[in-house]
C-alpha positions in Angstrom: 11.0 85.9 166.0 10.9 82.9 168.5 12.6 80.7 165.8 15.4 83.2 165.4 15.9 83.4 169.7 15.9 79.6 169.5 19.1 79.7 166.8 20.5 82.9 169.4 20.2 80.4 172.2 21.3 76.9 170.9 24.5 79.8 169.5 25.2 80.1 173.1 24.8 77.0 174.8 27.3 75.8 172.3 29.5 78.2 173.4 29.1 77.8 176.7 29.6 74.2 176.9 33.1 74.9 175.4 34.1 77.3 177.9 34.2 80.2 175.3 33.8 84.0 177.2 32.6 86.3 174.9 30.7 85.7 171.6 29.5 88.0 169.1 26.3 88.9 167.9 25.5 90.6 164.8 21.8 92.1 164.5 22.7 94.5 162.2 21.6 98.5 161.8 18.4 98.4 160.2 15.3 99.5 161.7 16.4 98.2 165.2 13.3 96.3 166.1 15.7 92.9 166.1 18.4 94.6 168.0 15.7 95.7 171.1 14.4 92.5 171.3 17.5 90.6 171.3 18.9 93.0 174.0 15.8 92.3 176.1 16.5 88.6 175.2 19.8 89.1 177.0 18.9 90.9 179.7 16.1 88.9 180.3 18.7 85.5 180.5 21.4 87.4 182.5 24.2 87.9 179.3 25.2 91.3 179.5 26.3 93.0 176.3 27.9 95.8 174.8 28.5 96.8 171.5 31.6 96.3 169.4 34.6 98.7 169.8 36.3 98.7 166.9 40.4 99.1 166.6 40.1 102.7 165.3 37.8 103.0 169.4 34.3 103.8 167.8 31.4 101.8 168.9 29.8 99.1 165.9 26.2 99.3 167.0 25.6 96.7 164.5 27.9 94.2 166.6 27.2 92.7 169.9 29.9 91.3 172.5 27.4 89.0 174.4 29.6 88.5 178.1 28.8 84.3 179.1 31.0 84.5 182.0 29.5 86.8 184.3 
């Protein structure tokens, strides 16, 4: 798991550094095990999140909107 919160965080560093706002994460559905611990990855680094609205207005729980500006 610490290899994939390395890739999360080098992901939004890079995004950072070029001023960008919002990103988005995808953990998927599945079982949800990634999706808690990259939530408390967030949390623990200070990026609130939310998941995805989509145009129709239902969430994506499968999509994160990762906040870098806050």
């Amino acid at each position: 798991m610490d290899e994939v919160f390395d890739k999360v965080d080098a992901f939004i560093m890079k995004h950072q550094r070029s001023g960008t706002r919002r990103i988005k994460i995808m953990p998927g559905k599945g079982t949800g095990a990634i999706k808690k611990e990259l939530l408390r990855y967030l949390k623990l680094g200070g990026y609130p999140s939310q998941p995805e609205t989509m145009d129709n207005g239902k969430k994506n729980p499968g999509v994160l909107i990762v906040f870098l500006d806050e």
